[in-house]
C-alpha positions in Angstrom: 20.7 -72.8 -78.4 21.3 -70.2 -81.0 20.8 -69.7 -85.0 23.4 -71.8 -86.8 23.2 -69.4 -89.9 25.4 -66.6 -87.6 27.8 -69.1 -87.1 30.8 -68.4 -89.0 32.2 -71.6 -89.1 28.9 -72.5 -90.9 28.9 -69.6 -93.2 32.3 -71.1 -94.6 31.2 -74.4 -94.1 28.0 -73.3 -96.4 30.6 -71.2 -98.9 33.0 -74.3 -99.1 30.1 -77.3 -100.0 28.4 -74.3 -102.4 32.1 -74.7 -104.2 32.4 -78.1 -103.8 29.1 -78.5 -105.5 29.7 -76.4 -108.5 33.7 -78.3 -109.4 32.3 -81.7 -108.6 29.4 -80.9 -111.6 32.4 -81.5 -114.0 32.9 -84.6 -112.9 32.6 -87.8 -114.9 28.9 -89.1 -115.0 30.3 -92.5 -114.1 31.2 -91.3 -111.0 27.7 -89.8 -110.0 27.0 -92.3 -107.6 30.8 -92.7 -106.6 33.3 -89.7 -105.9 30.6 -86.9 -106.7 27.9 -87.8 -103.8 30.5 -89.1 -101.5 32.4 -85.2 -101.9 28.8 -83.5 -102.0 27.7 -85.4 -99.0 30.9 -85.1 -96.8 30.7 -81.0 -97.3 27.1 -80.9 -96.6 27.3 -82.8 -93.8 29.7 -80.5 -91.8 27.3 -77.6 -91.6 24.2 -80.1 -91.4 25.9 -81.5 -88.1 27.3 -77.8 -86.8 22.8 -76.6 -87.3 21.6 -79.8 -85.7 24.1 -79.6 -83.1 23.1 -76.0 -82.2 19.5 -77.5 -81.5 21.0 -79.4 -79.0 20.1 -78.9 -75.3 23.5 -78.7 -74.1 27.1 -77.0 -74.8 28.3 -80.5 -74.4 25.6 -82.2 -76.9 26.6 -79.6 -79.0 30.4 -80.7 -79.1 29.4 -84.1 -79.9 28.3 -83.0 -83.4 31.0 -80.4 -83.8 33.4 -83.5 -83.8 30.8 -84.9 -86.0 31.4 -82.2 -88.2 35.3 -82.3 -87.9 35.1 -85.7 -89.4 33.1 -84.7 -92.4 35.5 -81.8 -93.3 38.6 -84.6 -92.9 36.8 -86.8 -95.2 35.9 -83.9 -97.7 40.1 -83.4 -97.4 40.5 -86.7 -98.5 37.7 -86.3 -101.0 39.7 -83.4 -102.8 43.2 -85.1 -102.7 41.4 -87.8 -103.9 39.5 -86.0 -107.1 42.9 -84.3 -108.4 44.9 -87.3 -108.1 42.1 -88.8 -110.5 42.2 -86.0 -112.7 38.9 -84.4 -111.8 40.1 -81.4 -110.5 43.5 -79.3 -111.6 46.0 -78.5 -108.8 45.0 -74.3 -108.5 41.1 -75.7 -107.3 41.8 -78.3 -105.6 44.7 -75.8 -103.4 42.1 -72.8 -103.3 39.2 -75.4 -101.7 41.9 -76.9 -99.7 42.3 -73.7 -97.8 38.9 -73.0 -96.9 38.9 -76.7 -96.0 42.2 -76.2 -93.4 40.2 -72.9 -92.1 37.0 -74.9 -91.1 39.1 -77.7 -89.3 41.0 -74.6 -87.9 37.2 -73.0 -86.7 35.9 -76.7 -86.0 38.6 -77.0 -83.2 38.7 -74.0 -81.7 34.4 -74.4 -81.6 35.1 -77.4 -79.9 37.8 -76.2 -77.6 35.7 -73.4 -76.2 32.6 -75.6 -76.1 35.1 -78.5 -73.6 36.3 -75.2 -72.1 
């Protein structure tokens, strides 16, 4: 279909789990298997599903894994609400991430909008 790296959605996508990444190394050790893999994970996966889905044969197969993706970045939400009210994170990061978290869900609908169009 087309190269998911000129995606921009993906390009933030990629920024946002690069970020997520580096604030979720502070993390407790005890929580290597817990909160940090679940938050890596959940980032990853929305630009993992947004390439695979632009290997897809169809506009419509495609859509299936931008909703895919849609959930990831709403459980990546979650994730961050999650990691400041723990302690993990201080309020200024986890508002900064939180916006380029609202922007993807903003660029996941309108991918998906267009694609149903």
């Amino acid at each position: 279909m087309q190269d998911f790296q000129k995606l921009q959605v993906w390009q933030k996508a990629h920024h946002l789990t690069l970020a997520i990444y580096r604030i979720s190394a502070c993390f407790p050790s005890d929580e290597r298997f817990g909160l940090t893999s679940q938050i890596r994970r959940s980032a990853a996966s929305v630009g993992a599903n947004l390439a695979e889905g632009t290997g897809r044969a169809t506009p419509h197969d495609f859509a299936n894994f931008v909703s895919y993706a849609s959930g990831s970045i709403r459980e990546t939400e979650y994730h961050l609400i999650l990691a400041h009210d723990l302690g993990f994170i201080v309020e200024a990061d986890r508002d900064k991430l939180m916006v380029e978290v609202l922007d993807v869900q903003k660029m996941l609908r309108a991918l998906y909008e267009r694609l149903h169009a």
